[in-house]
Structures are given as C-alpha cells and as structure tokens.
N, C-alpha and C positions, 0 to 999 in steps of 0.2 A: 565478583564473588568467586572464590576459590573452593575445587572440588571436596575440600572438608568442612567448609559453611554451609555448601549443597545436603553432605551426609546428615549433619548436627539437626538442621531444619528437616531434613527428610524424615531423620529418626521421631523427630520433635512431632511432625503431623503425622506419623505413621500408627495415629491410634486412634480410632474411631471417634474415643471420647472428647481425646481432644481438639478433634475436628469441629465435633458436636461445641464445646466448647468456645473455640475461635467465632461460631455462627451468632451463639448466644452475646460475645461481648461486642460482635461486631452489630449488631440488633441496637443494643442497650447502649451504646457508644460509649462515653468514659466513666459513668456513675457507677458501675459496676463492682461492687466486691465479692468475693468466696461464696458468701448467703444466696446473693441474689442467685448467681450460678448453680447452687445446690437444691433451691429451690426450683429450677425449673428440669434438675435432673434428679433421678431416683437412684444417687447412690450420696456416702457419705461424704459430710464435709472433710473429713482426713483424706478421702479419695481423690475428692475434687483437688484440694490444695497440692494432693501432690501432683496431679494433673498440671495444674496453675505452674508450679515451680519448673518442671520440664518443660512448658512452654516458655518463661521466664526465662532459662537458664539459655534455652534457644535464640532468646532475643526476640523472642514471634511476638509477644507483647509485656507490656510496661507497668510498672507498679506505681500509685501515686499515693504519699501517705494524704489522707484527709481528716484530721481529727485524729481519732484511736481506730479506723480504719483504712484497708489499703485498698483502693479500688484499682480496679484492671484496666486496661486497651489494647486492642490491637496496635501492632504497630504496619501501619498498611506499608512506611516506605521500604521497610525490611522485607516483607512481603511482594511489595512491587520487585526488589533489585531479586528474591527467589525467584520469580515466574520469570522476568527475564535474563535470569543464568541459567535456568533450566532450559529453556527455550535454544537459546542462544549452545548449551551443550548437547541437547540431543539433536537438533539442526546441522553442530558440526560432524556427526558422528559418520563414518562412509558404511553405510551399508548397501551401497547400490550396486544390484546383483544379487546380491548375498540372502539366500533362505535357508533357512534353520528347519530341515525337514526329523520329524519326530520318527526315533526309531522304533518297530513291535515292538511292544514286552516280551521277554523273554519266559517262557513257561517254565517253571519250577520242576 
C-alpha cells in the first residue's frame, strides 16, 4: 500500500462517526443498510449516507445491491493490508535518539 492509500484511509477513519460506523457494520455483518445504521445513531439519514459514501469511496467497505436496497460491509481485507502498511511505515521510521522537546510559550 502506498503512502496516498495510507492518507485516503486515514482521512476515511479520521471521523469519529465514522469509526462509530465501521463498528456498527462490523456487528451486524453484511445485512446492513443506511436505516439500520441510522437507527442505532442519533443523527440523520442524509448524515449517515454521506458518512457511508466517504467510507465507500475509501474502499473501507462495499456496497451490495439487494432488492431496491444497498446494504453495507466492512471490507476487513482492505483493512487488514491498512494496519499492516501502517505498521510496516511507522516501524520503518528512524527515530532512534531523536526527542522532540516542547519549547515555553512565549509571553505576549
């Protein structure tokens, strides 16, 4: 996975909701559509959905038509190859030695 798949997914989880989100479909496994998800959070279905789409669009999980509904899933093996690219780049990263000491604040 390449450092702009890293950003994409990063950006993708970087929202509370839709963390909240990934938990709920990952619960409920594949039967999952928009509703079901709306219902067990307290904000609107237009919310959620675009929650859903930026997850979607990340690749984090998969749309399946069923009928005149589109239920959700995670997709764990995209998720699997995240945690070991992330893994794998903050591992290689050299920071041995090296501390980041915080400077005073400066009085105004």
């Amino acid at each position: 996975m390449h450092e702009d798949d890293i950003a994409v997914l990063m950006r993708a989880l970087g929202h509370p909701v839709r963390l909240e989100i990934l938990r709920i479909l990952a619960q409920r496994a594949e039967n999952c559509c928009c509703n079901d998800v709306t219902d067990c959070l307290s904000l609107a279905q237009s919310t959620v959905s675009q929650h859903l789409k930026v997850l979607l669009d990340a690749g984090v999980i998969e749309r399946r038509a069923q009928g005149t509904r589109n239920n959700y899933c995670v997709r764990t093996d995209r998720l699997a190859a995240f945690n070991r690219a992330v893994g794998d780049y903050v591992s290689g990263l050299d920071v041995s030695g090296q501390h980041c000491e915080r400077q005073p604040a400066r009085a105004s």
